[in-house]
C-alpha positions as CSV (number, residue, x, y, z in Angstrom):
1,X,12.8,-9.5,6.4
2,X,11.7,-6.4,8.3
3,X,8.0,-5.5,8.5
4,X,6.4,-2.9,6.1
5,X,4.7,-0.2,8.8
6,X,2.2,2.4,8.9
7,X,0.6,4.5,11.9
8,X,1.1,1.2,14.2
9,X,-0.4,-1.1,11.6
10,X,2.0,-3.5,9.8
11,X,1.6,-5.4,6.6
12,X,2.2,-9.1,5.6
13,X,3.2,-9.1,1.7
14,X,3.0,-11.9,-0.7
15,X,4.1,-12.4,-4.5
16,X,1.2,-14.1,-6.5
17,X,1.9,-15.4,-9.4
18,X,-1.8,-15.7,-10.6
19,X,-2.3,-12.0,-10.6
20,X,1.5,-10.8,-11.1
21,X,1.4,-8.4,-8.7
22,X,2.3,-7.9,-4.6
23,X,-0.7,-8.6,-2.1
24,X,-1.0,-7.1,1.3
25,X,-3.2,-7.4,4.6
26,X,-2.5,-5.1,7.1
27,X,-2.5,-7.6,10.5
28,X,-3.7,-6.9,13.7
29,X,-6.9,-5.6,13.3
30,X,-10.3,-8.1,13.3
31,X,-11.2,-6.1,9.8
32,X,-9.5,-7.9,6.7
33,X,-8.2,-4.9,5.2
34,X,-6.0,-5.6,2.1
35,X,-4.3,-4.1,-1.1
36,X,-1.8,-4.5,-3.8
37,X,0.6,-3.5,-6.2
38,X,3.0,-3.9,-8.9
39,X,6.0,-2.6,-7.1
40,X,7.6,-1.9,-3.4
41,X,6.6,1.9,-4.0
42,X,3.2,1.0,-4.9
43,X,2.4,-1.5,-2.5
44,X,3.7,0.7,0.4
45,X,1.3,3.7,-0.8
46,X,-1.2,1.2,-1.4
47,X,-0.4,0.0,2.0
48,X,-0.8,3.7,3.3
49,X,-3.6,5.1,1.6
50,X,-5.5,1.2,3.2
51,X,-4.5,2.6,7.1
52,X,-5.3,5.8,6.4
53,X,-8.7,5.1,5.0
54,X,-9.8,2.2,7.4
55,X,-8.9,5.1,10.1
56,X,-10.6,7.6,9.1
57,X,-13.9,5.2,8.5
58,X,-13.4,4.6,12.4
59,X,-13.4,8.1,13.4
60,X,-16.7,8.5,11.0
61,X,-18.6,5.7,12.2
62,X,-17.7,6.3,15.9
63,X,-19.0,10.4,15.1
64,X,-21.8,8.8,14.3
65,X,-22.4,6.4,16.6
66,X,-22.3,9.7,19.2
């Protein structure tokens, strides 16, 4: 199975059946960041749009932190 990537974050990807839909957390990173969808193009956008948000709430907080 090869790894769903994004920007140097990668994803770990699960079926559940309780929800009938595709789960994702984004791994390596001490925030639980995590998102879903109902299909492989969703759940990489999904994916995507998580990254790009938790990166750009870095760059704001660390702005502020200055």
């Amino acid at each position: 199975m090869q790894q769903m990537t994004h920007r140097g974050y990668s994803a770990r990807i699960e079926y559940s059946d309780e929800d009938v839909c595709l789960i994702g957390r984004v791994a390596g990173t001490q925030d639980i960041i995590t998102f879903h969808g109902d299909s492989v193009a969703e759940i990489r956008r999904s994916f995507e749009e998580a990254v790009d948000f938790y990166l750009n709430t870095r760059v704001e907080r660390t702005r502020k932190q200055q």
